[in-house]
ZADREN-724747 format. One record per residue (C-alpha): residue number from 1; x, y, z. Coordinates in pm, 1 decimal. Layout:
<nodes>
+-----+----------+----------+----------+
!   k !       c1 !       c2 !       c3 !
+-----+----------+----------+----------+
! NUM !        X !        Y !        Z !
...
+-----+----------+----------+----------+
</nodes>
This chain:
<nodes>
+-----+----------+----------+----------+
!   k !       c1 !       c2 !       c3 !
+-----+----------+----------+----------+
!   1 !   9497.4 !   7050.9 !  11172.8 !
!   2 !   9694.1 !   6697.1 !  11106.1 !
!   3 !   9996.3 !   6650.7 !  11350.2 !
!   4 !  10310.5 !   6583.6 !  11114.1 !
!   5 !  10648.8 !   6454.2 !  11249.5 !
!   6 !  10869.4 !   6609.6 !  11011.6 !
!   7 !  11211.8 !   6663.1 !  11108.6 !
!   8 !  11529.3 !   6850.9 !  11000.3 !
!   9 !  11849.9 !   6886.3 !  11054.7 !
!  10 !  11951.6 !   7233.8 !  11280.9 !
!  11 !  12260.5 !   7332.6 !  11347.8 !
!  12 !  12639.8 !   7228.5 !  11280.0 !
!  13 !  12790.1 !   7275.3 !  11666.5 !
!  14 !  13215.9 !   7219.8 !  11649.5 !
!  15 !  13247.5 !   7082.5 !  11300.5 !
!  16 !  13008.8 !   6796.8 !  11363.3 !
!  17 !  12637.7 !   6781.3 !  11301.8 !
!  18 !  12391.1 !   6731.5 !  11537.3 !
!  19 !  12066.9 !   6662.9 !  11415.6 !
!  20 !  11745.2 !   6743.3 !  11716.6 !
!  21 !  11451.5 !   6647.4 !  11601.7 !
!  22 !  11197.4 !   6960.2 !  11616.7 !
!  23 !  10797.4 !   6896.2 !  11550.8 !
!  24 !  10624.5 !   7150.2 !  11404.5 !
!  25 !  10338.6 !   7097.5 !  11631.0 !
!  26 !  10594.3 !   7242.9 !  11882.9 !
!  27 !  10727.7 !   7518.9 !  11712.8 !
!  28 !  10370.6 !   7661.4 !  11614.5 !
!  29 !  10300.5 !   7664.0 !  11968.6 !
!  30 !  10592.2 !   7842.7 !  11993.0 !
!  31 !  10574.7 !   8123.4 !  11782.6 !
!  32 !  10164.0 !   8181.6 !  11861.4 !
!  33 !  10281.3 !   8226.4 !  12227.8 !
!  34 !  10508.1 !   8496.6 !  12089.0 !
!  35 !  10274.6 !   8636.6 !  11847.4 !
!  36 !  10014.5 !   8608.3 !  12133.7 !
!  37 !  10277.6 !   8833.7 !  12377.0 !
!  38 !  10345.2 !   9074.1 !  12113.4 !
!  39 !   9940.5 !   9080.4 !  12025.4 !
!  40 !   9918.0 !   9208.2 !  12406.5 !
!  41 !  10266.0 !   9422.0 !  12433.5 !
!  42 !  10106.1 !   9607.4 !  12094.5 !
!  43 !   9773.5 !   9633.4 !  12234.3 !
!  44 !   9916.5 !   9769.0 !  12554.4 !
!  45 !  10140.3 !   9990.9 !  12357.1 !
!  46 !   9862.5 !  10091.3 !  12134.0 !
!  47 !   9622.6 !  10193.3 !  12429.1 !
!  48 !   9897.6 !  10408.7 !  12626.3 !
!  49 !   9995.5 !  10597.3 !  12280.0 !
!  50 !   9610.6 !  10668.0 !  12281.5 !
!  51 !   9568.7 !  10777.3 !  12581.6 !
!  52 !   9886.1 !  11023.3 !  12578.4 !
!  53 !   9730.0 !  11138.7 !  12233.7 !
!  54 !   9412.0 !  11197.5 !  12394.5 !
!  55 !   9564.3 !  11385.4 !  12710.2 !
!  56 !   9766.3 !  11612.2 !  12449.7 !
!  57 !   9484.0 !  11629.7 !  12280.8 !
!  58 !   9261.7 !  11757.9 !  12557.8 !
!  59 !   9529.8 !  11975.5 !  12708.7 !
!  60 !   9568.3 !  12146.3 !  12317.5 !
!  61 !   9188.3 !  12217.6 !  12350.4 !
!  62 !   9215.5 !  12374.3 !  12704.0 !
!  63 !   9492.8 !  12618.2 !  12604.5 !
!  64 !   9302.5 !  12681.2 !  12269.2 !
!  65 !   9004.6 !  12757.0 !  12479.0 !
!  66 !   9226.9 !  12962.5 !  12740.9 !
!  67 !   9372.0 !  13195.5 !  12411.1 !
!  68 !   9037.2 !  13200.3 !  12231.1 !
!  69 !   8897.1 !  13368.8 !  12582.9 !
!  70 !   9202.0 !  13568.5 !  12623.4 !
!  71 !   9172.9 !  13729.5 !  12293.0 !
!  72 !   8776.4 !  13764.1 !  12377.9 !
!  73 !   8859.3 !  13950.4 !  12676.5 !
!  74 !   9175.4 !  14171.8 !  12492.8 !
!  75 !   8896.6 !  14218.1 !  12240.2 !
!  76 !   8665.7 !  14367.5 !  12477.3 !
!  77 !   8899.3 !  14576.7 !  12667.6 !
!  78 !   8986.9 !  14757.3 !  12272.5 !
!  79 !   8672.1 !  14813.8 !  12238.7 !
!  80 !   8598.0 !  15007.3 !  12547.9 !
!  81 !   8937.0 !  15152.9 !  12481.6 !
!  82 !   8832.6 !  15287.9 !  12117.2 !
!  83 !   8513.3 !  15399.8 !  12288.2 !
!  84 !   8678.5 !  15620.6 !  12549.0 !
!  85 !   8904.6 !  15725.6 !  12294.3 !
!  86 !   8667.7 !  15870.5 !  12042.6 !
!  87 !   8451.2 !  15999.7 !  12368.1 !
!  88 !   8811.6 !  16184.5 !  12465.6 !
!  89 !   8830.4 !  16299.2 !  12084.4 !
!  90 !   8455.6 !  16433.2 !  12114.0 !
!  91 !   8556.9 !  16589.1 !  12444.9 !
!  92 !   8865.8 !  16724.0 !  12298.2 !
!  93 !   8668.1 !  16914.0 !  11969.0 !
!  94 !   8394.7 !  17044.4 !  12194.0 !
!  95 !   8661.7 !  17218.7 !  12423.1 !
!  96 !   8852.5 !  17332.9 !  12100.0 !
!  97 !   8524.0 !  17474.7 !  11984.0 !
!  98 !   8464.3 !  17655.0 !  12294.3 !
!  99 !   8834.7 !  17806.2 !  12356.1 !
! 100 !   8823.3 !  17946.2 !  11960.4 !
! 101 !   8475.5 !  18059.0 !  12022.2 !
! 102 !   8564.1 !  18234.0 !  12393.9 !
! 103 !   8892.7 !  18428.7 !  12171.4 !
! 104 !   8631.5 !  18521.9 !  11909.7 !
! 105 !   8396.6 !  18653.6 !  12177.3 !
! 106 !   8715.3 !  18843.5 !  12397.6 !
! 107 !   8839.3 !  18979.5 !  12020.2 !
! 108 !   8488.6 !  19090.4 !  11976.2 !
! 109 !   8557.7 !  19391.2 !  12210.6 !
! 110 !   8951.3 !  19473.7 !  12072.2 !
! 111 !   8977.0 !  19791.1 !  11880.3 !
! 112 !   9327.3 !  19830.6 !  11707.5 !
! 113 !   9399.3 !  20172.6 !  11649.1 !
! 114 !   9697.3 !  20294.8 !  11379.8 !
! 115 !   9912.2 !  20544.2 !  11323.6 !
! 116 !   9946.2 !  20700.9 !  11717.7 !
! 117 !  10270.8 !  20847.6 !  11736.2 !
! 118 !  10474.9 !  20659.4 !  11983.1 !
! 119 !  10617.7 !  20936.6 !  12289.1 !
! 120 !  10827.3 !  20703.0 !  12510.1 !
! 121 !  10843.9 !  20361.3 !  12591.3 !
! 122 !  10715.9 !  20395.5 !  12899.9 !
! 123 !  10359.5 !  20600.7 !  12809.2 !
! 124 !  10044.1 !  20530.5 !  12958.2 !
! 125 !   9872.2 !  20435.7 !  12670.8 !
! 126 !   9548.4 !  20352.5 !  12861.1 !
! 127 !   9478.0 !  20731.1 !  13003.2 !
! 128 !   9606.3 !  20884.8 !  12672.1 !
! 129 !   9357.1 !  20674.3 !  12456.0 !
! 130 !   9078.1 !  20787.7 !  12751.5 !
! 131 !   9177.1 !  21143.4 !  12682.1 !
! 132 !   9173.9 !  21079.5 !  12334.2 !
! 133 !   8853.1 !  20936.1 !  12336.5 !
! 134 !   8709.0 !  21176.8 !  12625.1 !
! 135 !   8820.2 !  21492.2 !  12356.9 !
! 136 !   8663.6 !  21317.6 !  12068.7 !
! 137 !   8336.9 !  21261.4 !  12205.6 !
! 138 !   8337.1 !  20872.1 !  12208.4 !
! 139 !   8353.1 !  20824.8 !  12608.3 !
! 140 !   8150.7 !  21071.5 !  12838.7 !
! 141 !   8271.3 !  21125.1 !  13195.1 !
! 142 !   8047.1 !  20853.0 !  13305.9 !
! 143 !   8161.5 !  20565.5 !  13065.1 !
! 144 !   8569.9 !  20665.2 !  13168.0 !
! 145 !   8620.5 !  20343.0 !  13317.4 !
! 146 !   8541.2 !  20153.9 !  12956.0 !
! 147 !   8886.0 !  20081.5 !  12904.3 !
! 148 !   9003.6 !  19730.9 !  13050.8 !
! 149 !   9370.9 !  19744.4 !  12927.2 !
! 150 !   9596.8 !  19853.8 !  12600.2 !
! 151 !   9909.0 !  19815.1 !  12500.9 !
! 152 !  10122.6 !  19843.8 !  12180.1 !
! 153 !  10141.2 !  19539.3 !  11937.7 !
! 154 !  10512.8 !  19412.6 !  11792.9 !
! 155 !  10585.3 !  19606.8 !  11492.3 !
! 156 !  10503.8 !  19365.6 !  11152.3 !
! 157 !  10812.6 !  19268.5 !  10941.5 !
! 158 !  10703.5 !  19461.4 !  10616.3 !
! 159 !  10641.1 !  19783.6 !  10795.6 !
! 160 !  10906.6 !  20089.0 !  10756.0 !
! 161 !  11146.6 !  20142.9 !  11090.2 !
! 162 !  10969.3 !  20453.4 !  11160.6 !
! 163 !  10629.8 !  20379.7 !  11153.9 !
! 164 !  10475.1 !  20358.0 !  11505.8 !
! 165 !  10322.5 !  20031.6 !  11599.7 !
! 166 !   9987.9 !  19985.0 !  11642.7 !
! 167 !   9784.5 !  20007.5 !  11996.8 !
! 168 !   9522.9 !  19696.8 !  12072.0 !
! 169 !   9244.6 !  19857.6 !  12324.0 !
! 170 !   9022.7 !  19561.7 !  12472.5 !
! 171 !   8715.2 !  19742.9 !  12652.6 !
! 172 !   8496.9 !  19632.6 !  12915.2 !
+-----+----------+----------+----------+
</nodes>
């Protein structure tokens, strides 16, 4: 590049001109040392702004990672949740089973007898029906003891006043 000596005039300074004689040799010196600084303050800048991306960056990805194995271990512990669950369900049918089929079996030896008249409230309806049964034929000396308990049953809503209520006899 040629060297040129061209000058100008700068600045008016109280009313009166003063004319300073700038090269441009001096002023391109000049401005590359700025452009130069800023090159390096920009680069500087450039490389902190990319390393505080890549640290948020990085710290994103750990706490990404930290949910994803949360939710992998929440995940899990529903699973063996549902699992106990539908075991308890299971669990919960098969003793439902077994207490309907226990009432069917205790029903099983329940004889309901009708139309008894009713003496007092306070009868002993469990040697009456053994008498009843002993005259009758249906329980030999031997077998007396058959009886485990009876009572009377509530009297049903569409039943007359009068009517006696039933007996339930549950034998042994």
């Amino acid at each position: 590049m040629e060297e040129s000596n061209i000058s100008f005039d700068c600045m008016e300074v109280d009313g009166k001109k003063d004319k300073e004689m700038v090269t441009i040799n001096q002023l391109e010196f000049n401005l590359r040392d700025i452009l130069m600084e800023l090159k390096k303050e920009m680069a500087t800048n450039a490389l902190e702004i990319k390393q505080e991306i890549k640290y948020e960056i990085n710290q994103l990805a750990s706490k990404m990672q930290n949910f994803e194995d949360q939710f992998t271990a929440l995940d899990f512990h529903v699973n063996k949740i549902k699992e106990v669950n539908e075991k308890v369900l299971q669990k919960l049918n098969d003793l439902e089973f077994k207490t309907n089929d226990l009432e069917d079996s205790l029903r099983r030896k329940n004889l309901r007898f009708r139309n008894f008249e009713q003496t007092s409230k306070s009868e002993d309806l469990k040697q009456s029906r053994k008498e009843y049964f002993t005259a009758s034929g249906l329980i030999f000396k031997e077998q007396e003891e058959t009886i485990q308990r009876c009572h009377r049953l509530s009297k049903p809503q569409n039943v007359p006043a009068e009517a006696p209520r039933d007996i339930i006899a549950y034998f042994y």
